[in-house]
Residue frames as a rotation matrix with the C-alpha (Angstrom) as fourth column:
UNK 1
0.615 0.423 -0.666 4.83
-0.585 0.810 -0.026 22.41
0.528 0.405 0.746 -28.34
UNK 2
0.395 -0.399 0.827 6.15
-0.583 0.587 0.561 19.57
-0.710 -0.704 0.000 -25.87
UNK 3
-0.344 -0.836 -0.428 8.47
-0.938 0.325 0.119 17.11
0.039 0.442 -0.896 -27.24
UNK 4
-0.465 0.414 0.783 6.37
0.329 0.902 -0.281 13.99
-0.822 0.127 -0.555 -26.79
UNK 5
0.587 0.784 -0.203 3.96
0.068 -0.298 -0.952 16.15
-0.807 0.545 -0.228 -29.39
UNK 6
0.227 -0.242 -0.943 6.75
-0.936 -0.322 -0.142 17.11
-0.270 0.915 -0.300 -31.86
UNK 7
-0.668 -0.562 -0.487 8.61
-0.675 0.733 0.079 14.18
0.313 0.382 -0.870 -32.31
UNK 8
-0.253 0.506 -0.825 5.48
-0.230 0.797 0.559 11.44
0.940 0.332 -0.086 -31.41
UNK 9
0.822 0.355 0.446 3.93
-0.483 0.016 0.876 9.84
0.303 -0.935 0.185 -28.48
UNK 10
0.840 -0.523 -0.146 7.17
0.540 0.776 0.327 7.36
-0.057 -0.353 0.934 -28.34
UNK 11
0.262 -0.509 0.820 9.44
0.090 -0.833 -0.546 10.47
0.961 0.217 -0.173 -27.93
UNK 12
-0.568 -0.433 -0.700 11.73
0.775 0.007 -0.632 10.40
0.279 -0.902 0.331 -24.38
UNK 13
0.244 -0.057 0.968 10.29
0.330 -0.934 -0.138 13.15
0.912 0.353 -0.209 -22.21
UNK 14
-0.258 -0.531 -0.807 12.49
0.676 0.497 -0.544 14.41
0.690 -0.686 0.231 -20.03
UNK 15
-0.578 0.484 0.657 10.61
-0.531 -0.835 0.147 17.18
0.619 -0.264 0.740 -18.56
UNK 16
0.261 0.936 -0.235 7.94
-0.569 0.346 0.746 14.44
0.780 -0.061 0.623 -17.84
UNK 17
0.490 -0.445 -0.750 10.59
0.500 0.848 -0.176 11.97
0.714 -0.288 0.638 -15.97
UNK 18
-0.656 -0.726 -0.206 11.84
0.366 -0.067 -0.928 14.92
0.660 -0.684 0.310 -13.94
UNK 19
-0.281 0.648 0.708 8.31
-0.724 -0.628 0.287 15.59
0.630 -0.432 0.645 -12.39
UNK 20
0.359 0.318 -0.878 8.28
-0.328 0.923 0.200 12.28
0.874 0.217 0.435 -11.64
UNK 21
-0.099 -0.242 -0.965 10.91
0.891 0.410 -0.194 12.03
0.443 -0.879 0.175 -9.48
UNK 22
-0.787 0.043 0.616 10.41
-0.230 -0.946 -0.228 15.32
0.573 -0.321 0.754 -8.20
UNK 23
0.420 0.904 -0.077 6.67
-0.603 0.341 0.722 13.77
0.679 -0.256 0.688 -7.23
UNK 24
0.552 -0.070 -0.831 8.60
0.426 0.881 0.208 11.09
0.717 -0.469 0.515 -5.43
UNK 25
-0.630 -0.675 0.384 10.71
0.355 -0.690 -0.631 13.38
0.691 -0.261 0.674 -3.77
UNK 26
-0.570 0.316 0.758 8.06
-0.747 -0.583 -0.319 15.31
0.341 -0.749 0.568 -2.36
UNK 27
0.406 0.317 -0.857 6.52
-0.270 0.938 0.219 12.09
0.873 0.143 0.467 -0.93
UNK 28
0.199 -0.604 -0.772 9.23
0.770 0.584 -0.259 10.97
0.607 -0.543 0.581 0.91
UNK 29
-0.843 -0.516 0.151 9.99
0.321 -0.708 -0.629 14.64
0.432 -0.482 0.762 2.28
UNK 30
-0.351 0.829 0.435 6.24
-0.564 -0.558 0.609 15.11
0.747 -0.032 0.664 2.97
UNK 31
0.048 0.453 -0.890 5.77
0.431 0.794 0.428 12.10
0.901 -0.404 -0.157 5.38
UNK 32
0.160 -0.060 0.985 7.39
-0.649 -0.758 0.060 13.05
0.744 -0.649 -0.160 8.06
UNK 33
0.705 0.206 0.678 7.34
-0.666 0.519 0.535 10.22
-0.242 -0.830 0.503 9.46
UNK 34
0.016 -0.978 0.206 10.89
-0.816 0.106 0.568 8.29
-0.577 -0.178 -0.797 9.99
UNK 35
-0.368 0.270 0.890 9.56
0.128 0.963 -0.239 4.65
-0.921 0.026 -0.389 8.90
UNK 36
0.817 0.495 0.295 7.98
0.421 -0.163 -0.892 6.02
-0.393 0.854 -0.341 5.37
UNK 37
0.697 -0.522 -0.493 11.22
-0.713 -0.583 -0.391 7.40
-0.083 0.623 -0.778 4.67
UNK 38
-0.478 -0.714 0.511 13.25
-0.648 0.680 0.343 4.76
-0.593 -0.167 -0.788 5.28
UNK 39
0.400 0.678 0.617 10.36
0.098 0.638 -0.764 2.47
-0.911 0.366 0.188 3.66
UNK 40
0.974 0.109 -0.199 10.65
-0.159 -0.295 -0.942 4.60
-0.161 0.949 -0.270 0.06
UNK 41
0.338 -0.911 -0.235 14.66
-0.850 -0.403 0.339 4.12
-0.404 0.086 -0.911 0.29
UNK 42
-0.369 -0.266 0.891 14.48
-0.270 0.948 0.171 0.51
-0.889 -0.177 -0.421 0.67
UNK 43
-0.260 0.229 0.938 11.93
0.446 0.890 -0.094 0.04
-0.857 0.394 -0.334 -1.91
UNK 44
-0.808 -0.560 0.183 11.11
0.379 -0.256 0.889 0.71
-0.451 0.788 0.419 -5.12
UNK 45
-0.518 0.794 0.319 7.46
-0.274 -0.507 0.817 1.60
0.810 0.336 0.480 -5.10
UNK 46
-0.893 0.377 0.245 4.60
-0.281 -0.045 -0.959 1.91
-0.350 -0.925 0.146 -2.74
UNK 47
-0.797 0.573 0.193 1.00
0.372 0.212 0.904 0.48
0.477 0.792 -0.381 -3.68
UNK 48
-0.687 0.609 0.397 -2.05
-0.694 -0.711 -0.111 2.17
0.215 -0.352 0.911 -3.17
UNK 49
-0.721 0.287 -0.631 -4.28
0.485 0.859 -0.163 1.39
0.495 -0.423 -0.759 -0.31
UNK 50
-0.010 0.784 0.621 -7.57
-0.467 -0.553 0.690 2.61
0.884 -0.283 0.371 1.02
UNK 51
-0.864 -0.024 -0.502 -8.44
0.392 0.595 -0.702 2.17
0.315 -0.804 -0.505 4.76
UNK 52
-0.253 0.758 0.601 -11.89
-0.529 -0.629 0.570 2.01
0.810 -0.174 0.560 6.37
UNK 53
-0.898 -0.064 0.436 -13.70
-0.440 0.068 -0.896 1.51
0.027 -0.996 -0.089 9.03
UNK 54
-0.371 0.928 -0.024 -16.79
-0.420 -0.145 0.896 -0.44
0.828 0.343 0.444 9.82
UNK 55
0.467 0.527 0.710 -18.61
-0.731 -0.221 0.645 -0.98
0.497 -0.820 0.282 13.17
UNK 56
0.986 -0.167 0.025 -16.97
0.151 0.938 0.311 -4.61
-0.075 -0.303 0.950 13.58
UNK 57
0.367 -0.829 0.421 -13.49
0.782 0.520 0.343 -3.92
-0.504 0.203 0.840 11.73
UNK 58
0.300 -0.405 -0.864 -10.93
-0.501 -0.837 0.219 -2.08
-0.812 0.368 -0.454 10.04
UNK 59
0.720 0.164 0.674 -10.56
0.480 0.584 -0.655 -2.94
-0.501 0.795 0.341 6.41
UNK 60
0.082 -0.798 -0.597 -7.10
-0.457 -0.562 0.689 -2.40
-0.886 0.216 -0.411 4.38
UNK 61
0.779 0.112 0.617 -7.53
0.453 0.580 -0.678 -3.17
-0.433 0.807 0.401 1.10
UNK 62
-0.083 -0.914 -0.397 -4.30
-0.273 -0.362 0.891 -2.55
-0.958 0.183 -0.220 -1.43
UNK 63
0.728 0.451 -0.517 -3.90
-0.478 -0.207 -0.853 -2.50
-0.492 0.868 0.065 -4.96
UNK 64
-0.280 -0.957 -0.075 -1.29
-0.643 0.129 0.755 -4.83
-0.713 0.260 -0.651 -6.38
UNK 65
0.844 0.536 -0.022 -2.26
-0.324 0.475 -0.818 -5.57
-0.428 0.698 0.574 -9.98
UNK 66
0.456 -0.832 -0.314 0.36
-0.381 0.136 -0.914 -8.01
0.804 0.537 -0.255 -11.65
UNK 67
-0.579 -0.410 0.705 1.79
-0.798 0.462 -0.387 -8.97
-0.167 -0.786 -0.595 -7.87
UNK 68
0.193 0.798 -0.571 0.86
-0.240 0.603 0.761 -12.96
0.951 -0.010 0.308 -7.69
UNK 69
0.680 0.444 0.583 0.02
-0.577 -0.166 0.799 -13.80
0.452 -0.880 0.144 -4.33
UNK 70
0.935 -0.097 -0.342 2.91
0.353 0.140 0.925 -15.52
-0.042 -0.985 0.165 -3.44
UNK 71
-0.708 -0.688 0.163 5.06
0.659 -0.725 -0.199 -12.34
0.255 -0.034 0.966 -3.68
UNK 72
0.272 0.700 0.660 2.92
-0.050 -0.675 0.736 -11.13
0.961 -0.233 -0.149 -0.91
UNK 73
-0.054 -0.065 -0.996 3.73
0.901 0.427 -0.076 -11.18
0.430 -0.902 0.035 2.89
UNK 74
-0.009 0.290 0.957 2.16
-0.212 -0.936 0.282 -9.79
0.977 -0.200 0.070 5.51
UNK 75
-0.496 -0.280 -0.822 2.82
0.705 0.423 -0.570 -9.62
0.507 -0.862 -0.013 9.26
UNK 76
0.481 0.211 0.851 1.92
-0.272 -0.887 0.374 -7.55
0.834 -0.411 -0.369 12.07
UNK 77
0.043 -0.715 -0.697 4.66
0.794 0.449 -0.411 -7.25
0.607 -0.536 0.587 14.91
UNK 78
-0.419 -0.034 -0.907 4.04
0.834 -0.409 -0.370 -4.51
-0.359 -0.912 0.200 17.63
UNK 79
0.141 0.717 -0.683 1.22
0.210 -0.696 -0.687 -2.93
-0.968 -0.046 -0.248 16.63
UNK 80
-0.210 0.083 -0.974 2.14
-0.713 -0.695 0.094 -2.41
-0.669 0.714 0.205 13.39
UNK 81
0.614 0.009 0.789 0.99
0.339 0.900 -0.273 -4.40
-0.713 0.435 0.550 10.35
UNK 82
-0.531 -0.633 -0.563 3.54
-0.616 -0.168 0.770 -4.63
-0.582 0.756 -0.301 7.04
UNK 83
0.807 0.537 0.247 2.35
-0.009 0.429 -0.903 -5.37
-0.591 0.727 0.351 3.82
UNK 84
0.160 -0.638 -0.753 5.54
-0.801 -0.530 0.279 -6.15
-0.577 0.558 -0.596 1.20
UNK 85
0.672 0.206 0.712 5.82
0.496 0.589 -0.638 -8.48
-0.550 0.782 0.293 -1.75
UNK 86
-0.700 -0.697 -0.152 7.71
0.021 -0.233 0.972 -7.66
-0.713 0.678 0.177 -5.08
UNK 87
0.572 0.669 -0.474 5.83
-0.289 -0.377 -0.880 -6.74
-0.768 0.640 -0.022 -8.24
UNK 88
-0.497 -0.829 0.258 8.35
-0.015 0.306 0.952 -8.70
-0.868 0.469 -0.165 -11.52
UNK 89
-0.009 0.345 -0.938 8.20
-0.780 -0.589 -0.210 -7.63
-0.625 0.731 0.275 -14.73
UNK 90
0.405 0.814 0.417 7.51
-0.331 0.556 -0.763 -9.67
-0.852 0.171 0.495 -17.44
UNK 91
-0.316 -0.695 0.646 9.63
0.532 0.434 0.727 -11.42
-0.786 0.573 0.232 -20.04
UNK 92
0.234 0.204 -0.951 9.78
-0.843 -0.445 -0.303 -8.67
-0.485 0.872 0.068 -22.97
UNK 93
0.766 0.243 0.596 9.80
0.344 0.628 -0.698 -10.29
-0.543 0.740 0.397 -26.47
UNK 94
-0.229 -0.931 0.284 13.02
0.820 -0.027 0.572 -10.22
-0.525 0.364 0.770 -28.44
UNK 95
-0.672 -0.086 0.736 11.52
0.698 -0.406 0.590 -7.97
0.248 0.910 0.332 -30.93
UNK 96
0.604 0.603 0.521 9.41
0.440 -0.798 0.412 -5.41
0.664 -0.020 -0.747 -28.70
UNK 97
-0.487 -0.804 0.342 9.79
0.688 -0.594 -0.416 -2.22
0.537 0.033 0.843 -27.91
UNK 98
-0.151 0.936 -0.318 8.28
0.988 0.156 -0.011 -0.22
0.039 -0.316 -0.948 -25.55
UNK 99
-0.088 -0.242 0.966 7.13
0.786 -0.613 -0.082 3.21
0.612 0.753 0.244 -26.23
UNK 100
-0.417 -0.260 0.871 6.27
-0.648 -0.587 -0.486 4.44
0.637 -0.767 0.076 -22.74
UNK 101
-0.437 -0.038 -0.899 6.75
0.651 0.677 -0.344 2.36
0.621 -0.735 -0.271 -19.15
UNK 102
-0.017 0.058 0.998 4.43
-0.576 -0.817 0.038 4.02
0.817 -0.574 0.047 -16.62
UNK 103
0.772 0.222 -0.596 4.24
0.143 0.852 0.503 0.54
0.619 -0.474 0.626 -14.44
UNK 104
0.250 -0.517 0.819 6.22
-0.967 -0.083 0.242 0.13
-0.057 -0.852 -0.521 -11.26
UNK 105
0.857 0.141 -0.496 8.18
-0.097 0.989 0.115 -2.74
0.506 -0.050 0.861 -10.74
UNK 106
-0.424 -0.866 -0.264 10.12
-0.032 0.306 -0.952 -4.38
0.905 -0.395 -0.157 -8.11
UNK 107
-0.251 0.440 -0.862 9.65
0.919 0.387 -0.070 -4.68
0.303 -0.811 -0.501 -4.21
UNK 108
0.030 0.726 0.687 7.21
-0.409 -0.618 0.672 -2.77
0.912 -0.301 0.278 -2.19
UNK 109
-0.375 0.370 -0.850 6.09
0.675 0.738 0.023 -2.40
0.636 -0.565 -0.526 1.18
UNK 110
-0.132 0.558 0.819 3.78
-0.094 -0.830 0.550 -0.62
0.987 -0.005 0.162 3.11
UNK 111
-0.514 0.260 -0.817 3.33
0.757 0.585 -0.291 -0.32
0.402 -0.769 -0.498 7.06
UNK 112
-0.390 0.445 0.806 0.57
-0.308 -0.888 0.342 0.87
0.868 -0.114 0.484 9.61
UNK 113
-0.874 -0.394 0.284 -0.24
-0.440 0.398 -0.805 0.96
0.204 -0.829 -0.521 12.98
UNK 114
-0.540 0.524 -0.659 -2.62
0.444 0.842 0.306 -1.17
0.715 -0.127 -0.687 14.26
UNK 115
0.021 0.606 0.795 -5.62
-0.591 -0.634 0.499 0.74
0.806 -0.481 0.345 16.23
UNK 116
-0.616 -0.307 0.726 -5.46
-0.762 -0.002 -0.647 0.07
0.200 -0.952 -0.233 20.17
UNK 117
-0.015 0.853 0.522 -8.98
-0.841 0.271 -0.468 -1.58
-0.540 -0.446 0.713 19.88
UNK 118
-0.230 -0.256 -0.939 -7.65
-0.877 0.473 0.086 -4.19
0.422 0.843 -0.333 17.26
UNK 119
0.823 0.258 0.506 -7.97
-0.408 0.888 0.211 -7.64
-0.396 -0.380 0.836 17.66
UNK 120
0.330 -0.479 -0.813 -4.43
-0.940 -0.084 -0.331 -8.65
0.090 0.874 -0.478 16.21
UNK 121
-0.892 -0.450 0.027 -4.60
-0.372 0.768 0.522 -12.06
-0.256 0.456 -0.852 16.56
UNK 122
0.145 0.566 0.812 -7.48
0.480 0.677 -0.558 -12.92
-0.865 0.471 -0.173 14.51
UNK 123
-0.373 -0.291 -0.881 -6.03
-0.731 -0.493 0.472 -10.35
-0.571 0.820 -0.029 11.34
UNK 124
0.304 0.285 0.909 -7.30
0.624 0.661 -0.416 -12.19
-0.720 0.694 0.023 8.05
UNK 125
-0.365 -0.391 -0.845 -6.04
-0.570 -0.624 0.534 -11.35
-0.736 0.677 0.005 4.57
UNK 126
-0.001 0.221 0.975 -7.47
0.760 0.634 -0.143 -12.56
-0.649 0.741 -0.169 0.90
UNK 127
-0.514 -0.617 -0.596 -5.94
-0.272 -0.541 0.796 -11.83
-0.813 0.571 0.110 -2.36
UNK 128
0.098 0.626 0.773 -8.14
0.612 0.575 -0.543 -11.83
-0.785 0.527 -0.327 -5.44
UNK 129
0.779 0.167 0.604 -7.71
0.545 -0.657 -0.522 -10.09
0.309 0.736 -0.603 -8.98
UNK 130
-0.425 -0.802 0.420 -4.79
0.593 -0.597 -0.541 -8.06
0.684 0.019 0.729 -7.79
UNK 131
-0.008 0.238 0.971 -6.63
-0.587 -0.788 0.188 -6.78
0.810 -0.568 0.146 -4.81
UNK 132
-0.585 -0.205 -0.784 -5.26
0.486 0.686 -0.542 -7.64
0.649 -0.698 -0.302 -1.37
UNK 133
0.279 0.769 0.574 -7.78
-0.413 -0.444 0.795 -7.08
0.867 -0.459 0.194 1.50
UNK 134
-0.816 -0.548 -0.185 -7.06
0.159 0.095 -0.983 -7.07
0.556 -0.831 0.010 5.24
UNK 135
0.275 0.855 -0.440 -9.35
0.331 0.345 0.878 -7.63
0.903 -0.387 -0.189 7.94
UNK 136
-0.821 -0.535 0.200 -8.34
-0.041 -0.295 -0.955 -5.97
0.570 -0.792 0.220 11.30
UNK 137
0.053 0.750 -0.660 -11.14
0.692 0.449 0.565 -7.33
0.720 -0.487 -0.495 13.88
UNK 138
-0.541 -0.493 0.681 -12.19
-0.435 -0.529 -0.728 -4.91
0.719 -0.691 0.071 16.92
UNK 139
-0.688 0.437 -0.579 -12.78
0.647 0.730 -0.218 -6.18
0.328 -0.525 -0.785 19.86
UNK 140
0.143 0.978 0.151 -16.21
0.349 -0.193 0.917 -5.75
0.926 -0.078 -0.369 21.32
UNK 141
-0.879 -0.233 0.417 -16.43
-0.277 -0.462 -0.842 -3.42
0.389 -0.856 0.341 23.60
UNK 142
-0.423 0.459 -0.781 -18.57
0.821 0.559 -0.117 -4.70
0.383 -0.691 -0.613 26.89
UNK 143
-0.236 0.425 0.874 -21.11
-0.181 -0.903 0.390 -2.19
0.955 -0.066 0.291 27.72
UNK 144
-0.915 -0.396 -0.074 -21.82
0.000 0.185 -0.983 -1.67
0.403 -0.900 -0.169 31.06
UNK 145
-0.240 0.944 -0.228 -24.83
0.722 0.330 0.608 -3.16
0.649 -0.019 -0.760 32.60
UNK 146
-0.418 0.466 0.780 -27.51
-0.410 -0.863 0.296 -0.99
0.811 -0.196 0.552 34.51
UNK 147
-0.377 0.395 -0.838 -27.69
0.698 0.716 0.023 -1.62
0.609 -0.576 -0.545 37.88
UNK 148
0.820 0.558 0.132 -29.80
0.071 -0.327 0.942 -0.11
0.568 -0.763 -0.307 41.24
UNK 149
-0.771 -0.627 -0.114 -27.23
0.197 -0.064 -0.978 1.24
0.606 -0.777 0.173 44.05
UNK 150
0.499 0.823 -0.272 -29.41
0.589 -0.092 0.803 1.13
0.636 -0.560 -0.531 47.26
UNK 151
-0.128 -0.613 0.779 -28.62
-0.256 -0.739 -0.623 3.78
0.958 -0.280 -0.063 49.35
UNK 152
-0.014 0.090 -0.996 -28.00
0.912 0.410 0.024 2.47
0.411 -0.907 -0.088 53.17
């Protein structure tokens, strides 16, 4: 029987809290990549973000429920864009108590590179509902016209 079960759902478990950071751990040791490790040191959480692709654009869309848009900023400086912002908890009430915190909170930031075919100065961003979408125009690629070569 687990110790959240014997003693209640509002029962510490530390079993639970050391998979946790263990999870974060492997994360940071799983990137591989220098900039994502340095990223997770600096900050205190990472929000989840889907990228796709559609004939015109790349679309980054991020999840930051509770973040208000301005404790967003986003840039893109050599190839790479950066999403980071801060995520601030809410004024508890004198007299609650909470019985389990699975929220993140504090600053965040995420970066990726910018595909070759980008357009990065027309980038657009819009924040609605706690969902931040990126726009990443590509430029049009100029097909090549069909011509006659006359042979002399």
């Amino acid at each position: 029987m687990s110790l959240a079960r014997r003693y209640g759902a509002s029962a510490w478990d530390p079993f639970r809290e050391f998979q946790e950071v263990s999870d974060r751990l492997n994360r940071l040791f799983s990137s591989g990549a220098a900039e994502n490790q340095q990223a997770l040191r600096s900050f205190d959480w990472a929000p989840a973000v889907n990228i796709s692709e559609t004939d015109k654009a790349y679309v980054v869309k991020a999840d930051l429920p509770e973040v208000k848009k301005e404790d967003v900023k986003i840039t893109q400086e050599n190839g790479v864009l950066t999403i980071e912002g801060e995520r601030r908890q809410s004024k508890r009430e004198e007299n609650e108590k909470f019985h389990r915190v699975e929220s993140s909170y504090g600053r965040f930031a995420r970066r990726f590179t910018i595909p070759e075919d980008a357009q990065e100065d027309r980038i657009e961003a819009t924040f609605r509902d706690g969902s931040l979408n990126v726009g990443i125009p590509k430029a049009e690629v100029k097909q090549p016209k069909a011509r006659q070569i006359s042979v002399t």
